[in-house]
PDB file as gemmi writes it, atoms N, CA and C in Angstrom:
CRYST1    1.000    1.000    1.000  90.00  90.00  90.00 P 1                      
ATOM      1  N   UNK A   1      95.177  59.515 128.797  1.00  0.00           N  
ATOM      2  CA  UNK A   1      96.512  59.046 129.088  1.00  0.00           C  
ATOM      3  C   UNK A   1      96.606  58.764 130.583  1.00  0.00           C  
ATOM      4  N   UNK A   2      97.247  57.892 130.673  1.00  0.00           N  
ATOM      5  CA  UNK A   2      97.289  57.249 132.216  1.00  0.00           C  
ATOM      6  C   UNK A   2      98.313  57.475 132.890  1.00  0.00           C  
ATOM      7  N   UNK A   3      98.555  57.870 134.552  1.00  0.00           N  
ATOM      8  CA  UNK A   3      99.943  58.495 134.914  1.00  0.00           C  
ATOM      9  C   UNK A   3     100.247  57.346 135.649  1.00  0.00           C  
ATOM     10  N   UNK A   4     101.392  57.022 135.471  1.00  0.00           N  
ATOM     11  CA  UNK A   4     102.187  55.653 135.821  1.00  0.00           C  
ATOM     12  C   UNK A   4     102.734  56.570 137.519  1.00  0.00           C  
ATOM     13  N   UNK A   5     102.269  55.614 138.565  1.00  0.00           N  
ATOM     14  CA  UNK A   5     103.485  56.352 139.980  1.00  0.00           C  
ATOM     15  C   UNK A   5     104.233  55.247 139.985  1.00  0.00           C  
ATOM     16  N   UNK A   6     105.266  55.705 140.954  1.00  0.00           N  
ATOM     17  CA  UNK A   6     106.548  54.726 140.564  1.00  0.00           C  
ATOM     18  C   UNK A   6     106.754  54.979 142.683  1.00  0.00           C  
ATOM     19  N   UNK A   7     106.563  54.283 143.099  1.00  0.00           N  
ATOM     20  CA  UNK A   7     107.023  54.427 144.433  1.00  0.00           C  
ATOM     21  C   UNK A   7     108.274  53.210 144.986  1.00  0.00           C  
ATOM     22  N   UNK A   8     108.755  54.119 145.836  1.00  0.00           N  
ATOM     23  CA  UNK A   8     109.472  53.467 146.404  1.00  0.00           C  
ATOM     24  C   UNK A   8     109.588  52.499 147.554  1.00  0.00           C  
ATOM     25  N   UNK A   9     109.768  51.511 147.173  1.00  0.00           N  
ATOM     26  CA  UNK A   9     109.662  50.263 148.562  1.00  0.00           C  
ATOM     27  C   UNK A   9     110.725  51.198 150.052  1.00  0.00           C  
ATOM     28  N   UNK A  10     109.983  50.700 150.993  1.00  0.00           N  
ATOM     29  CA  UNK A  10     110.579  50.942 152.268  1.00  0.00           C  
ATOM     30  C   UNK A  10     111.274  49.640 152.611  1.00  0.00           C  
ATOM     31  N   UNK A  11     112.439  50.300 152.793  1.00  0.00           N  
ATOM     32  CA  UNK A  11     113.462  48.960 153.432  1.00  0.00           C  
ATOM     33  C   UNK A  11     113.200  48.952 154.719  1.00  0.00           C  
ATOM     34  N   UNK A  12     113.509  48.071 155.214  1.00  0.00           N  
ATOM     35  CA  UNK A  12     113.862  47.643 156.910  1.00  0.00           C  
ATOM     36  C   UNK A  12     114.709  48.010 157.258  1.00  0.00           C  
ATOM     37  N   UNK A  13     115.527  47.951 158.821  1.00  0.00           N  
ATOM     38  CA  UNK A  13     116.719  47.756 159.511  1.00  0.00           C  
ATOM     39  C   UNK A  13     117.961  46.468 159.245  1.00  0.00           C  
ATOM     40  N   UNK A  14     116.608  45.162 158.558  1.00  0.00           N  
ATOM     41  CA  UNK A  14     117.434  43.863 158.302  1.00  0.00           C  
ATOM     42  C   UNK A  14     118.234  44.343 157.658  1.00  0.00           C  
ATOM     43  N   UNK A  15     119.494  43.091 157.525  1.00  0.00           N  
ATOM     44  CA  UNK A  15     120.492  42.769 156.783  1.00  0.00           C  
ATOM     45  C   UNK A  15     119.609  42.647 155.238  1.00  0.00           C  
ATOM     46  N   UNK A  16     120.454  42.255 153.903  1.00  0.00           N  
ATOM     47  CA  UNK A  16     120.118  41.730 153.261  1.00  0.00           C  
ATOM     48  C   UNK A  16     120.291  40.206 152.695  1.00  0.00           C  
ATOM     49  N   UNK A  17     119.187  39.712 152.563  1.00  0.00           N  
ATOM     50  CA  UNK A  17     119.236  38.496 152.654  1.00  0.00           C  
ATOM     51  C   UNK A  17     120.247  37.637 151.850  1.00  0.00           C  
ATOM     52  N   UNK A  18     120.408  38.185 150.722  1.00  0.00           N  
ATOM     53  CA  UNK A  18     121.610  37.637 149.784  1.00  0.00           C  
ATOM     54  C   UNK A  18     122.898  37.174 150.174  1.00  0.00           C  
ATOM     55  N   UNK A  19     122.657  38.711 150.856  1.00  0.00           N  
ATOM     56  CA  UNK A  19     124.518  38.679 151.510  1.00  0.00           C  
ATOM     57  C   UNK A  19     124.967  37.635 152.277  1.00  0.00           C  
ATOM     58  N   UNK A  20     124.073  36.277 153.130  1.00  0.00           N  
ATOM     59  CA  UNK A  20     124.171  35.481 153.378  1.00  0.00           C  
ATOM     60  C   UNK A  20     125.069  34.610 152.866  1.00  0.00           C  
ATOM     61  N   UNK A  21     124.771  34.850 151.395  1.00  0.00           N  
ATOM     62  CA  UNK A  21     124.743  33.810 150.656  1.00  0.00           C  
ATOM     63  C   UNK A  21     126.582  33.388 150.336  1.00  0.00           C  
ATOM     64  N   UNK A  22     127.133  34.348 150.860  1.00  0.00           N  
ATOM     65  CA  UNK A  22     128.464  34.494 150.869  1.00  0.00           C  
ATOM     66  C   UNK A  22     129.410  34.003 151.864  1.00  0.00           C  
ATOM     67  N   UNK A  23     128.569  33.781 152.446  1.00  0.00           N  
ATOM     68  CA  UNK A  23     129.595  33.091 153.752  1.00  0.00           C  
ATOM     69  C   UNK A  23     129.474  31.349 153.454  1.00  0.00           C  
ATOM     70  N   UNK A  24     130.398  31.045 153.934  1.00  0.00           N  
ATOM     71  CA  UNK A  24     130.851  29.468 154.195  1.00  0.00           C  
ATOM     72  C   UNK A  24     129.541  28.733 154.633  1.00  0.00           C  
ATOM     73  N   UNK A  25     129.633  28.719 155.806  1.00  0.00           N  
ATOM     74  CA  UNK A  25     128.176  28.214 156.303  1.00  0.00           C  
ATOM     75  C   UNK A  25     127.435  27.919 156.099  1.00  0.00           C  
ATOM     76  N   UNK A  26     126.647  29.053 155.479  1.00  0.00           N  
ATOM     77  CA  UNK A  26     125.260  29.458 154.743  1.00  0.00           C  
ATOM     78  C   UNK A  26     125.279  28.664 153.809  1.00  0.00           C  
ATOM     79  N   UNK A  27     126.149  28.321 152.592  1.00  0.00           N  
ATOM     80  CA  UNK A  27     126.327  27.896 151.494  1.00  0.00           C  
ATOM     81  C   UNK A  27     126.104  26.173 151.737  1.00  0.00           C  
ATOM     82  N   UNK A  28     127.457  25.512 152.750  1.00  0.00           N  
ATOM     83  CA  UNK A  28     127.454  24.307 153.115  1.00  0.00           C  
ATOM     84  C   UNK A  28     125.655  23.970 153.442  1.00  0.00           C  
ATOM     85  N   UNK A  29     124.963  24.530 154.227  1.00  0.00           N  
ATOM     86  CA  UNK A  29     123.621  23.932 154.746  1.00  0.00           C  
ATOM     87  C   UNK A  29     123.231  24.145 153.724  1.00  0.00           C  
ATOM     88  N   UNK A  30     123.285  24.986 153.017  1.00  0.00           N  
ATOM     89  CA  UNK A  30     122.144  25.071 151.383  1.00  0.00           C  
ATOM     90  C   UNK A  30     122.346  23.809 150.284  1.00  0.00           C  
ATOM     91  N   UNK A  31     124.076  23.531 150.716  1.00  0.00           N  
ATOM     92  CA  UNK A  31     123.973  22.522 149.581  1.00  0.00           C  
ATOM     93  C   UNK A  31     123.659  21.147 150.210  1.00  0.00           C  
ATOM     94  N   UNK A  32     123.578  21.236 151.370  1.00  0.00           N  
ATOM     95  CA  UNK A  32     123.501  19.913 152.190  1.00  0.00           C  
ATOM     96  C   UNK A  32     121.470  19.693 152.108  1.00  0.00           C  
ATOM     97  N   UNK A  33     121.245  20.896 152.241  1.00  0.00           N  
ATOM     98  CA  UNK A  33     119.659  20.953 152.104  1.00  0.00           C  
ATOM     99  C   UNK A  33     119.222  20.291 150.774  1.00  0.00           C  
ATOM    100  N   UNK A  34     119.490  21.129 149.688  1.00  0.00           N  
ATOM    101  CA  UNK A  34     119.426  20.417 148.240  1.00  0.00           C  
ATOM    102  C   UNK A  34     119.730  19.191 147.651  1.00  0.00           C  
ATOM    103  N   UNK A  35     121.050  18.408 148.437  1.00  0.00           N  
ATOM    104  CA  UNK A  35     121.261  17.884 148.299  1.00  0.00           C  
ATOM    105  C   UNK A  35     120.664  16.269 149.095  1.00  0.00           C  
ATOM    106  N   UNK A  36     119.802  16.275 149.925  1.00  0.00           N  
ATOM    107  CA  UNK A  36     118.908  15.600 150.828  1.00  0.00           C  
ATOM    108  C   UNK A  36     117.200  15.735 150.267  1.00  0.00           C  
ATOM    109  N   UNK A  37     116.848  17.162 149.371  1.00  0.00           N  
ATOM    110  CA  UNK A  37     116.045  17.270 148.375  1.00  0.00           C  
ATOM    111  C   UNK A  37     116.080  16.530 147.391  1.00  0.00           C  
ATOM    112  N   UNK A  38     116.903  16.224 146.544  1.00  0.00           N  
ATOM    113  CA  UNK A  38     117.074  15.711 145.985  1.00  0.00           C  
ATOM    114  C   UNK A  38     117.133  13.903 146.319  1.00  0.00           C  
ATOM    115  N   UNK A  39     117.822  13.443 146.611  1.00  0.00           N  
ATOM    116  CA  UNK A  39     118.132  12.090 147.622  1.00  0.00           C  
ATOM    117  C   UNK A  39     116.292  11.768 148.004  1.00  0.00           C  
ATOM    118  N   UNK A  40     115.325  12.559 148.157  1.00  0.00           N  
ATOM    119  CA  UNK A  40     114.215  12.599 148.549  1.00  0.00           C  
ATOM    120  C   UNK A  40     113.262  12.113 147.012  1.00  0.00           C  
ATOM    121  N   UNK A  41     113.822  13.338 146.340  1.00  0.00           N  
ATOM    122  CA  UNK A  41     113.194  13.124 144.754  1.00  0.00           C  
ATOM    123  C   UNK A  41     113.660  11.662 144.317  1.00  0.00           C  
ATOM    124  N   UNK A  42     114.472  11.253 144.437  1.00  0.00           N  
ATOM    125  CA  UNK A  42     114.859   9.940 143.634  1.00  0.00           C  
ATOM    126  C   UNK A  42     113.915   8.969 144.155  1.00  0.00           C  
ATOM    127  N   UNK A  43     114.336   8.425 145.619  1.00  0.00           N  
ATOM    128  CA  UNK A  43     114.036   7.397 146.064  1.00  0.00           C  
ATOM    129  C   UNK A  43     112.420   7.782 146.268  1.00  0.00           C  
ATOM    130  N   UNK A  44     111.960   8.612 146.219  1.00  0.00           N  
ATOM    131  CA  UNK A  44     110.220   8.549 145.778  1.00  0.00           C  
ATOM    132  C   UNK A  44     109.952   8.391 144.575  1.00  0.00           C  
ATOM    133  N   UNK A  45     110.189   9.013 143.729  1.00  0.00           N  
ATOM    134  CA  UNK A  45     109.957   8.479 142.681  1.00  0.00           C  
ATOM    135  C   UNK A  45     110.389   7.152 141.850  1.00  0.00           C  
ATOM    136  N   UNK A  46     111.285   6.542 142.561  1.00  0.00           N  
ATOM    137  CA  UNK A  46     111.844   5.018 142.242  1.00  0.00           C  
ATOM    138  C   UNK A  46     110.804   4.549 142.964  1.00  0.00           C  
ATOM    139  N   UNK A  47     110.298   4.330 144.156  1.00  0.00           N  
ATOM    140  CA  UNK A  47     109.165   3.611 144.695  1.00  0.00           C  
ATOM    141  C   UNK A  47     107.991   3.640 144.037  1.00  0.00           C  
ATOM    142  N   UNK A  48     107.650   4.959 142.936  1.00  0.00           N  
ATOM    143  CA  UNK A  48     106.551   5.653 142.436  1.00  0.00           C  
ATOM    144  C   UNK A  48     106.537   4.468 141.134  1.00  0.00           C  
ATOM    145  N   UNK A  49     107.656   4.281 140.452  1.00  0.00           N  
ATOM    146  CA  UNK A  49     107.848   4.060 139.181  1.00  0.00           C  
ATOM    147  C   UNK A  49     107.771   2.018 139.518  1.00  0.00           C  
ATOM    148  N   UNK A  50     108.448   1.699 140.691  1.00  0.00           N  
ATOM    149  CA  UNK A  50     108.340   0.489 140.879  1.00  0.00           C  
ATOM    150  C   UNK A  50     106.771   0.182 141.011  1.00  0.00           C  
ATOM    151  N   UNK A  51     106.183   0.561 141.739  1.00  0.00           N  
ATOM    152  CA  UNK A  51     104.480   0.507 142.024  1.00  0.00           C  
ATOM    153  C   UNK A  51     103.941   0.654 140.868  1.00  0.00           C  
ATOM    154  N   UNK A  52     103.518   1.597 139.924  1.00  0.00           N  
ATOM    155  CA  UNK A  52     103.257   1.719 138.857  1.00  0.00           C  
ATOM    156  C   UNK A  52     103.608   1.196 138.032  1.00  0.00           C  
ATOM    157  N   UNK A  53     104.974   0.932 137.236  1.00  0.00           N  
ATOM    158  CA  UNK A  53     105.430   0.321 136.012  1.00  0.00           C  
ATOM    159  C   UNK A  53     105.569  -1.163 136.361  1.00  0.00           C  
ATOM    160  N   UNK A  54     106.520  -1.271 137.889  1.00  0.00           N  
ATOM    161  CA  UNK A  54     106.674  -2.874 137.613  1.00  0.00           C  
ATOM    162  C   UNK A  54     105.913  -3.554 138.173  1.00  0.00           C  
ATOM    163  N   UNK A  55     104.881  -3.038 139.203  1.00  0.00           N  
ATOM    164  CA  UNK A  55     103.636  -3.638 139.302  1.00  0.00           C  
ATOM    165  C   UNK A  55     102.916  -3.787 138.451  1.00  0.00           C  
ATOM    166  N   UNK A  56     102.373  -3.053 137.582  1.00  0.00           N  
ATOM    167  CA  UNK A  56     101.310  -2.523 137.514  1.00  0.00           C  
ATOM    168  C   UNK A  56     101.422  -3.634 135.547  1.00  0.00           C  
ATOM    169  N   UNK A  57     102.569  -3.242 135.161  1.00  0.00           N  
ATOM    170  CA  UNK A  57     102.717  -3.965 133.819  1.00  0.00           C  
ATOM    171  C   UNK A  57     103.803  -4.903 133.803  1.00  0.00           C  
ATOM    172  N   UNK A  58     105.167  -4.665 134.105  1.00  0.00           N  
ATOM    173  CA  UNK A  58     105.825  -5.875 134.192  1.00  0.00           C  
ATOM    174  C   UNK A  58     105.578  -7.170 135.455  1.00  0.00           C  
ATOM    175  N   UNK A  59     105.163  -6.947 136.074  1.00  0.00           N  
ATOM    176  CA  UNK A  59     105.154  -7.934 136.886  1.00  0.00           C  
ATOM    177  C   UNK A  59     103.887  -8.658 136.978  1.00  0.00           C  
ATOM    178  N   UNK A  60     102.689  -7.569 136.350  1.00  0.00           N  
ATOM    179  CA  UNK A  60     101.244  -7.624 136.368  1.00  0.00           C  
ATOM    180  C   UNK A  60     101.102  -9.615 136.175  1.00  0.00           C  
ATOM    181  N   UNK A  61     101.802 -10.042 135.370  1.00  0.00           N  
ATOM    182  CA  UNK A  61     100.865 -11.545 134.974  1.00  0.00           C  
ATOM    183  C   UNK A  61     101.629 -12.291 136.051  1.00  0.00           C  
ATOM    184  N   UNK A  62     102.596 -12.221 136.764  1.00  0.00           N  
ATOM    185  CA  UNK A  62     102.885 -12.576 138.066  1.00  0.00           C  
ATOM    186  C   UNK A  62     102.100 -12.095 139.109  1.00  0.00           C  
ATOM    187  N   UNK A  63     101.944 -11.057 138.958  1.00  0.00           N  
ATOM    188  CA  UNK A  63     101.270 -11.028 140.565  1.00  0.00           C  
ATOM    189  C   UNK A  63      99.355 -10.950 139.795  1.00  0.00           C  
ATOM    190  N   UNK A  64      98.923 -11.488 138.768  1.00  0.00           N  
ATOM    191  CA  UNK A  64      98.016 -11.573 138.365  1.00  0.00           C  
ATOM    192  C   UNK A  64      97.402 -13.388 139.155  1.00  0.00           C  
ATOM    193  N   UNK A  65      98.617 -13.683 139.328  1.00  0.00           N  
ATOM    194  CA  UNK A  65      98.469 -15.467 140.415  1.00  0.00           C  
ATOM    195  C   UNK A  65      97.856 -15.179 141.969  1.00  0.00           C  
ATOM    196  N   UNK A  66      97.770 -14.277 142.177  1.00  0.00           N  
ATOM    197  CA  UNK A  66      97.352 -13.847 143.284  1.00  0.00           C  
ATOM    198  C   UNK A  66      95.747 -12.896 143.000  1.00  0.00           C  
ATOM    199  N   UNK A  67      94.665 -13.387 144.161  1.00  0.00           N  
ATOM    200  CA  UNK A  67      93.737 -12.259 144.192  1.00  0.00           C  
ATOM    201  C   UNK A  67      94.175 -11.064 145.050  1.00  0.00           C  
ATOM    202  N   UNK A  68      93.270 -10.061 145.147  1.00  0.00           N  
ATOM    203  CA  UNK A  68      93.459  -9.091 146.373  1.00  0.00           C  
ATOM    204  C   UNK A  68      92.225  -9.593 147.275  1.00  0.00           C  
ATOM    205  N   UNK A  69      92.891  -9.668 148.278  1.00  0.00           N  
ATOM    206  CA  UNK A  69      91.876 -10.462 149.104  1.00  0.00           C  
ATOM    207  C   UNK A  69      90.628  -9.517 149.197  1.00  0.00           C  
ATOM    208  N   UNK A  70      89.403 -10.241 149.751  1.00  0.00           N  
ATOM    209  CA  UNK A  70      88.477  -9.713 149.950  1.00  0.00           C  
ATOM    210  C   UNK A  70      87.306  -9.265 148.396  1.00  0.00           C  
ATOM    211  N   UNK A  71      88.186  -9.260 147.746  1.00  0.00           N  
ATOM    212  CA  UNK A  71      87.528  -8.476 146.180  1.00  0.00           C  
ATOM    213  C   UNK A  71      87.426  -9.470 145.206  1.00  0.00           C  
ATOM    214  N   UNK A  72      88.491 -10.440 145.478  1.00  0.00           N  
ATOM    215  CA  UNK A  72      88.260 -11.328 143.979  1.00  0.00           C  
ATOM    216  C   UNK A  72      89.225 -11.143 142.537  1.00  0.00           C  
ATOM    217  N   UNK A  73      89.706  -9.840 142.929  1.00  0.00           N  
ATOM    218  CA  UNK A  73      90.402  -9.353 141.534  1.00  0.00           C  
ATOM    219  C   UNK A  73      91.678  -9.645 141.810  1.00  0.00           C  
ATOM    220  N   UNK A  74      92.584  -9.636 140.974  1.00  0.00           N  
ATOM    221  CA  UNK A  74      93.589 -10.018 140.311  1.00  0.00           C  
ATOM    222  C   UNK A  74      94.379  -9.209 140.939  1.00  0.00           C  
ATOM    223  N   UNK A  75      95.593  -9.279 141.743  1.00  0.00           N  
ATOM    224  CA  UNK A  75      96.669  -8.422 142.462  1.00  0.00           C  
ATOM    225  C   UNK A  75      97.198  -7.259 141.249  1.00  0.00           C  
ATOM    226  N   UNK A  76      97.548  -8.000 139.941  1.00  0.00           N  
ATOM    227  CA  UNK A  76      98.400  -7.060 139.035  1.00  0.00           C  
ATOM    228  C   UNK A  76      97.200  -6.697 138.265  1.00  0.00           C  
ATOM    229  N   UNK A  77      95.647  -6.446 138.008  1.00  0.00           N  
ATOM    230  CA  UNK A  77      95.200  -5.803 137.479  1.00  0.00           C  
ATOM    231  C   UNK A  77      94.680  -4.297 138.808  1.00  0.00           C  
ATOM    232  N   UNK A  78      95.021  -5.126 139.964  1.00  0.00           N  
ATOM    233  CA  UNK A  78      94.587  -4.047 140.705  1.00  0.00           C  
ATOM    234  C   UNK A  78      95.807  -2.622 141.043  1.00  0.00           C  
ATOM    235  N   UNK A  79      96.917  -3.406 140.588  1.00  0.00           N  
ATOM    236  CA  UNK A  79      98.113  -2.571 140.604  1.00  0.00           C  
ATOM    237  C   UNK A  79      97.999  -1.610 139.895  1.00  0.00           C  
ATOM    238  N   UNK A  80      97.397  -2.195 138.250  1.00  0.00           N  
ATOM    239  CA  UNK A  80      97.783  -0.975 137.097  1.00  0.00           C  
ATOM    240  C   UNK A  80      96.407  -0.228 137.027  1.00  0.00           C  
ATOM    241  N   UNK A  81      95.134  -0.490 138.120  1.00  0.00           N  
ATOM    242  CA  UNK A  81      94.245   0.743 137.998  1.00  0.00           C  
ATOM    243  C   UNK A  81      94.301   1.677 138.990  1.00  0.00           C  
ATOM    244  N   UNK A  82      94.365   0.812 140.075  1.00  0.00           N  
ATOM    245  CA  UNK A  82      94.300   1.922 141.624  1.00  0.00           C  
ATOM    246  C   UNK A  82      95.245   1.200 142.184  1.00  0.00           C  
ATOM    247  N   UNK A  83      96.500   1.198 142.370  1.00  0.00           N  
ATOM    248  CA  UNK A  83      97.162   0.668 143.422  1.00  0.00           C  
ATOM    249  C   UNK A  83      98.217   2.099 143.540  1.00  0.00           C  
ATOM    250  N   UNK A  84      98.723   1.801 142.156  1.00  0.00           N  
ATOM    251  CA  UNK A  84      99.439   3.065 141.936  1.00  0.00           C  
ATOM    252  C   UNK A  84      98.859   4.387 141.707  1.00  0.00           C  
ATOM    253  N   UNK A  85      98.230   4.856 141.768  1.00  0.00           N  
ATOM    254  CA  UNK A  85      97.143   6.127 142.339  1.00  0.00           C  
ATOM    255  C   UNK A  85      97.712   5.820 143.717  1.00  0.00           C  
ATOM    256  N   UNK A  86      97.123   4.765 144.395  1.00  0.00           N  
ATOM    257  CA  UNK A  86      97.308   4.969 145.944  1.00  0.00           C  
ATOM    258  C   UNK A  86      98.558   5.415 146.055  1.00  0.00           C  
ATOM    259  N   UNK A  87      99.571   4.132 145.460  1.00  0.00           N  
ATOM    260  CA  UNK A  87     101.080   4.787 146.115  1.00  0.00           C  
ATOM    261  C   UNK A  87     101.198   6.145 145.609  1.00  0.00           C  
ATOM    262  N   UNK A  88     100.715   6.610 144.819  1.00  0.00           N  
ATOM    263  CA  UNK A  88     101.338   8.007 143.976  1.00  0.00           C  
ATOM    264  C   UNK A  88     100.986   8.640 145.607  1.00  0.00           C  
ATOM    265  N   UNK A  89      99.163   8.828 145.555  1.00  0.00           N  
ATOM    266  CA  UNK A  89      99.469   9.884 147.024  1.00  0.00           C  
ATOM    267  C   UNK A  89      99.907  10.047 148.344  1.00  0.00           C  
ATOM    268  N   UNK A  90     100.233   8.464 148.135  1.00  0.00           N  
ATOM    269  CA  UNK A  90     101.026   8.123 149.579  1.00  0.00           C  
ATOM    270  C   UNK A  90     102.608   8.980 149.411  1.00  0.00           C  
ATOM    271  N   UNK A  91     103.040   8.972 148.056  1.00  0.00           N  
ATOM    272  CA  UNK A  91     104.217   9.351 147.881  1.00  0.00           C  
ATOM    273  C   UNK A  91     104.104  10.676 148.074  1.00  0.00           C  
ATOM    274  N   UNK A  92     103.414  11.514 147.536  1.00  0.00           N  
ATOM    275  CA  UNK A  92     103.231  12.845 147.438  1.00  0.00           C  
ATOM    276  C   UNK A  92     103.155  13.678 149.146  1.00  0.00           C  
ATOM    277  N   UNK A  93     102.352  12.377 149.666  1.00  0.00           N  
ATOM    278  CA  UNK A  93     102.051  12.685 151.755  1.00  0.00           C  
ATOM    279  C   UNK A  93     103.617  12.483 152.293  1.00  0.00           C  
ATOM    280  N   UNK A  94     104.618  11.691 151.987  1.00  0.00           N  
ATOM    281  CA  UNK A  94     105.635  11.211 152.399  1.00  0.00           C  
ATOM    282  C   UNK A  94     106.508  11.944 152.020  1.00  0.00           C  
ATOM    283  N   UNK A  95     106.620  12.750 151.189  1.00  0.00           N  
ATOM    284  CA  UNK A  95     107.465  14.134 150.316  1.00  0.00           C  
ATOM    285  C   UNK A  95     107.090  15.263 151.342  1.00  0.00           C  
ATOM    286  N   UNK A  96     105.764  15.560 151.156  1.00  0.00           N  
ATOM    287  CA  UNK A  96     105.251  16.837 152.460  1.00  0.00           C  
ATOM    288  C   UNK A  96     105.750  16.623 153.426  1.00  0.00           C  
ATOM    289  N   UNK A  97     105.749  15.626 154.169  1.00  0.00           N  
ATOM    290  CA  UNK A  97     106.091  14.874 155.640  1.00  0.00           C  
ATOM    291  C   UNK A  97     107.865  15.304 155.541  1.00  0.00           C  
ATOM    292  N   UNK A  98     108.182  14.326 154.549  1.00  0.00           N  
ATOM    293  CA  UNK A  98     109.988  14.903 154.661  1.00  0.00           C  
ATOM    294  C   UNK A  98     110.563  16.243 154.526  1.00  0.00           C  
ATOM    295  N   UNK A  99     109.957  17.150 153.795  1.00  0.00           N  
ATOM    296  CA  UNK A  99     110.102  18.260 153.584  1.00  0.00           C  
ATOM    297  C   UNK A  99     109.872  19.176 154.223  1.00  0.00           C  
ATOM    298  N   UNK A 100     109.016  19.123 155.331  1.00  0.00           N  
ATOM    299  CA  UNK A 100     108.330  19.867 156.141  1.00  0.00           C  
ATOM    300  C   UNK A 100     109.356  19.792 157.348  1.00  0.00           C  
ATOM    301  N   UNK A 101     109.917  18.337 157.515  1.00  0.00           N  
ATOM    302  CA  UNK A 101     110.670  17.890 158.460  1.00  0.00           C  
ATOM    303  C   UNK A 101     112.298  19.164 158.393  1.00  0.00           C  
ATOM    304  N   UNK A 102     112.506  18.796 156.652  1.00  0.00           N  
ATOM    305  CA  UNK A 102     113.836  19.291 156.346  1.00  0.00           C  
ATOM    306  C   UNK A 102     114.032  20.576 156.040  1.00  0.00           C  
ATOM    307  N   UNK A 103     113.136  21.035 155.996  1.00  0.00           N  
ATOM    308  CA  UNK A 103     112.800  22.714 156.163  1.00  0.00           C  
ATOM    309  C   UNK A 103     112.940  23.241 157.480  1.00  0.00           C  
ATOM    310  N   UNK A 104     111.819  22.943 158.572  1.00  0.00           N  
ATOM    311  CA  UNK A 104     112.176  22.972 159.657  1.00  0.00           C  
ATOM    312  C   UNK A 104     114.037  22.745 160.236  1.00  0.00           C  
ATOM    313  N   UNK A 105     114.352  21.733 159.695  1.00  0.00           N  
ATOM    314  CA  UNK A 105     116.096  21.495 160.410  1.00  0.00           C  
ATOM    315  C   UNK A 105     116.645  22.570 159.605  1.00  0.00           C  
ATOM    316  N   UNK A 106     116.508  23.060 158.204  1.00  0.00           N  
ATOM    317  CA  UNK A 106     117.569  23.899 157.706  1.00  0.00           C  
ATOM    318  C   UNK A 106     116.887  25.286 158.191  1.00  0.00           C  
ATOM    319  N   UNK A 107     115.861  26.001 158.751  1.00  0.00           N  
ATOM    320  CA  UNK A 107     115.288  27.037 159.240  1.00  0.00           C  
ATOM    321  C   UNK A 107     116.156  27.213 160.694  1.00  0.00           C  
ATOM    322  N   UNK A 108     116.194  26.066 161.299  1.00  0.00           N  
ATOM    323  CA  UNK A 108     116.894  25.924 162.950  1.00  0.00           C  
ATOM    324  C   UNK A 108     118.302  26.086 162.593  1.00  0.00           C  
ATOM    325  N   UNK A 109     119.023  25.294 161.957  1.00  0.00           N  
ATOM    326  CA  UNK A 109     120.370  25.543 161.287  1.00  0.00           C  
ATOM    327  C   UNK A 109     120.736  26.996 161.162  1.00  0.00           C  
ATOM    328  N   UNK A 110     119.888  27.532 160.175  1.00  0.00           N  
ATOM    329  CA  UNK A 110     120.614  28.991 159.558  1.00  0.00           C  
ATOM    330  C   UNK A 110     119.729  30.351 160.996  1.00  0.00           C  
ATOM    331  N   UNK A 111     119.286  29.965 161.791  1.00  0.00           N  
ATOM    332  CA  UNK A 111     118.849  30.871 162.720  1.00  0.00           C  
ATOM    333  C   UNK A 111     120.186  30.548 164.068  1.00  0.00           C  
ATOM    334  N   UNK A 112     120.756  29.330 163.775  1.00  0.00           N  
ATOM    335  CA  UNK A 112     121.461  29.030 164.899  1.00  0.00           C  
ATOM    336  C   UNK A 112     122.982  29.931 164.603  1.00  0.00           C  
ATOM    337  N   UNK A 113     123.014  29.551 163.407  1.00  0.00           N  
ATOM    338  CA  UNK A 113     124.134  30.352 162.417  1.00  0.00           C  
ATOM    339  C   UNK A 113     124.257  31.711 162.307  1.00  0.00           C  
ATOM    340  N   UNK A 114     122.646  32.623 162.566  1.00  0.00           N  
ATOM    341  CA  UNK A 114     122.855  33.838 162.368  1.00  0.00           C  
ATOM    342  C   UNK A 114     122.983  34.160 164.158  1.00  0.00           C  
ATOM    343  N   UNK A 115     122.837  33.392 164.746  1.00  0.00           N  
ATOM    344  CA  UNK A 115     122.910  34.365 166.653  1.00  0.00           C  
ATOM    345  C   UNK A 115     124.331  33.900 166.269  1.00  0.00           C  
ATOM    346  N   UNK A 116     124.929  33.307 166.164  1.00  0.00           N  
ATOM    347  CA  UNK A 116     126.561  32.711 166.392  1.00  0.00           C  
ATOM    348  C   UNK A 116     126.813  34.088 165.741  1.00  0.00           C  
ATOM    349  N   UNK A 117     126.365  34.826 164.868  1.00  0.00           N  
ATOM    350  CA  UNK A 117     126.987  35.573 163.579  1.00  0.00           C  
ATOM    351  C   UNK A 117     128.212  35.172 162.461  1.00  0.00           C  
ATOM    352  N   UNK A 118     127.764  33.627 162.345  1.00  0.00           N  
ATOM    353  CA  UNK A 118     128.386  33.348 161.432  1.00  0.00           C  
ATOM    354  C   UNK A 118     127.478  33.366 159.993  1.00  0.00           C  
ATOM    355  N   UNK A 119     126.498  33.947 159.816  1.00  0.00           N  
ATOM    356  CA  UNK A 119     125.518  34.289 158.850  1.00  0.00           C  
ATOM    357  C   UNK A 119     124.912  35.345 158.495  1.00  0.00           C  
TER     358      UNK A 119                                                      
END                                                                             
């Protein structure tokens, strides 16, 4: 038979972080954060879906009138094998890039918020 220990976490001196979550402030930048997350999700993935779908198949026998230079091949067959791959990870680099950006501003925000002690 196996003896289960049960220990207890050591708290800190901090506040708790939740309790933040109650003030005015705190709340406004969270939804302003999410809400610029989001605004992020769309318009990448609308660029994602234009590259891929309407390149790649609706537009393919239009832009099939065109080569890709240098190669010889067909603009809209090059869309629907590797073009959109490319944009996908360009999109995925351009998400990191914004996010990294908007993390950073809402990290500066809610540190500016807690010396004020409005957080």
């Amino acid at each position: 038979m196996s003896k289960i220990i049960i220990t207890q976490e050591k708290k800190d001196n901090r506040q708790d972080p939740d309790s933040d979550l109650h003030k005015l402030e705190v709340r406004t930048s969270l939804k302003r954060y999410w809400r610029m997350n989001v605004i992020f999700t769309i318009v990448l993935l609308t660029v994602w879906a234009a590259a891929g779908l309407g390149c790649g198949v609706l537009f393919a026998d239009w832009l099939n009138l065109y080569k890709l230079p240098g190669t010889g091949f067909p603009l809209g067959f090059w869309f629907a094998h590797q073009g959109s791959i490319i944009v996908f990870v360009l999109v995925i680099l351009a998400y990191c890039l914004l996010m990294n950006r908007l993390d950073t501003k809402h990290h500066n925000e809610l540190e500016k918020l807690r010396r004020e002690g409005k957080a």
